[in-house]
C-alpha positions in Angstrom: -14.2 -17.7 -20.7 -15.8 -19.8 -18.3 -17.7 -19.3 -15.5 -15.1 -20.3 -13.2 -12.7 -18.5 -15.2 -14.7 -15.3 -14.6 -15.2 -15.9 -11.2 -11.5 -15.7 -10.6 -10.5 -13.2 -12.3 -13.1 -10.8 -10.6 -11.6 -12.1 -7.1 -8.2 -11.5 -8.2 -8.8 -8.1 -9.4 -11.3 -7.5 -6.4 -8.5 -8.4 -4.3 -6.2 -5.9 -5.8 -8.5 -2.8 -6.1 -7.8 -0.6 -3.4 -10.1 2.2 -4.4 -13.4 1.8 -2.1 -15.9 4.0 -4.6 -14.7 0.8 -7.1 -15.3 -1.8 -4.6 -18.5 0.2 -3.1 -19.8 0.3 -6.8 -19.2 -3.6 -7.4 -20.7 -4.7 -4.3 -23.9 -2.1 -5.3 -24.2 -3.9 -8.8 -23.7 -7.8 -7.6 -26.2 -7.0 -4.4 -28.8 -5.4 -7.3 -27.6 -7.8 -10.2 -30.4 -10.7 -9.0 -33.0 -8.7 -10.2 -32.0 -9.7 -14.0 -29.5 -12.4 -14.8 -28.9 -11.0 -18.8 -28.2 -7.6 -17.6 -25.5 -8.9 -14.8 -23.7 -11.0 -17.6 -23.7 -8.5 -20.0 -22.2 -5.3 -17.6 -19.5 -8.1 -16.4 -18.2 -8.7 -19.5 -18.2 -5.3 -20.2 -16.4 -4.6 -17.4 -13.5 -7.0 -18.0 -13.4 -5.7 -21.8 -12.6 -2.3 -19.7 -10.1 -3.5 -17.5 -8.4 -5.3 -20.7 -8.6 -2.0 -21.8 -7.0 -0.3 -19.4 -4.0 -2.7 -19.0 -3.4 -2.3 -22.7 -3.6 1.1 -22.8 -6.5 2.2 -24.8 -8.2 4.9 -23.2 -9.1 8.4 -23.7 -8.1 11.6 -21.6 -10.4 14.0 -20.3 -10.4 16.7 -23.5 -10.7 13.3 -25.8 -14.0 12.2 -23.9 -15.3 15.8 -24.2 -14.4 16.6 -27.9 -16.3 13.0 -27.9 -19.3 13.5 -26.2 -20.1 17.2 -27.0 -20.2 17.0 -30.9 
């Protein structure tokens, strides 16, 4: 995806989010993201991979992140 392609889908789905701790958080990590360009690009496309996630429906509940992450 392109930058411009990137850029639009963040504003669309910025423009959507109604949950302020969301917003609060992405304003935190673009205000803080200057201090190194890699890290920034890499946690974005993280973070779309996530929302593709979501809207696909793979995700775990609670007791599957816990059985996960206490082994």
């Amino acid at each position: 995806m392109t930058a411009a392609g990137i850029k639009t889908e963040l504003l669309r789905m910025i423009e959507n989010e109604t949950d302020t701790r969301v917003l609060e958080a992405i304003h935190s990590f673009l205000e803080n993201a200057h201090l190194d360009p890699t890290l920034k690009e890499k946690l974005t496309i993280r973070a779309l991979r996530s929302e593709e996630d979501i809207k696909e429906g793979r995700i775990h509940d609670k007791n599957e992140v816990i059985k996960r992450t206490t082994r």
